[in-house]
C-alpha positions in Angstrom: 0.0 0.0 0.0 1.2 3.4 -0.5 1.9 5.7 1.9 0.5 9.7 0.7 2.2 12.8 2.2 2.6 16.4 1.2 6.0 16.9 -0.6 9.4 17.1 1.9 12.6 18.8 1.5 13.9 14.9 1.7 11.8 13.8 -0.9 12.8 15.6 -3.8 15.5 13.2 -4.9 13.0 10.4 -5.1 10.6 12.5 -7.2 12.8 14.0 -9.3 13.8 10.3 -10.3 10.7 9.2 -10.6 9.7 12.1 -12.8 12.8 11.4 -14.9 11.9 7.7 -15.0 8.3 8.5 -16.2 9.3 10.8 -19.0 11.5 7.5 -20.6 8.9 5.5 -19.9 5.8 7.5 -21.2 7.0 9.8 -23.7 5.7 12.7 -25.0 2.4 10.7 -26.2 1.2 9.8 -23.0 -1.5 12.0 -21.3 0.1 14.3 -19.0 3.1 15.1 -21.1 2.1 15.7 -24.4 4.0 18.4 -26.1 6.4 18.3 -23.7 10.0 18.2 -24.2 13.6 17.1 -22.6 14.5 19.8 -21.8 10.9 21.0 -20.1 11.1 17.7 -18.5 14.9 18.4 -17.1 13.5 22.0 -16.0 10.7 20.7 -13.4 12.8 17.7 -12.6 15.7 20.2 -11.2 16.1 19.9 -7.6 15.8 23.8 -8.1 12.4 23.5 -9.4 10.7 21.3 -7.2 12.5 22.6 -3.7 10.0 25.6 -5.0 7.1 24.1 -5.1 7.8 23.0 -1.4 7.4 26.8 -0.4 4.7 28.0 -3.2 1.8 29.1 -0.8 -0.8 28.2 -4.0 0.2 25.0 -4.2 0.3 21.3 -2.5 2.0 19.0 -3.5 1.6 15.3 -2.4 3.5 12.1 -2.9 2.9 8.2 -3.2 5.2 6.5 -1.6 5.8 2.2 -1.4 8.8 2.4 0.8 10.9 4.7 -0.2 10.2 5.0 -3.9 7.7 7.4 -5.3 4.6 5.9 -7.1 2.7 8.6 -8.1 2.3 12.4 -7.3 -0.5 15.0 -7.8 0.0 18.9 -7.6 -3.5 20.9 -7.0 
């Protein structure tokens, strides 16, 4: 079962390799990251990037977690 909790300063490693790992998985094709492109996909996988949405008061970020690898996230 995974294991849901709003996005940690020592969590961004394990989304920005899942993130990575979903982009060679999926593609551009796959809903959710059409028209997107390496290098969009290496800008919001930065450790830069997501450490700011951590302190974005408009958004939440939450994580799936089996472990201590990341499943799934949302963003709202």
């Amino acid at each position: 079962m995974a294991l849901v909790s709003e996005l940690r300063e020592g969590d961004i490693p394990l989304l920005k390799s899942f993130v990575l790992k979903a982009w060679r998985l999926a593609g551009s094709s796959a809903l959710g990251w059409t028209g997107a492109t390496d290098e969009n996909i290496t800008e919001i996988a930065s450790e830069s990037f997501l450490r700011g949405l951590i302190g974005n008061p408009n958004l939440k970020v939450f994580i799936g977690k089996i472990d201590e690898e990341v499943v799934g996230f949302c963003a709202i």
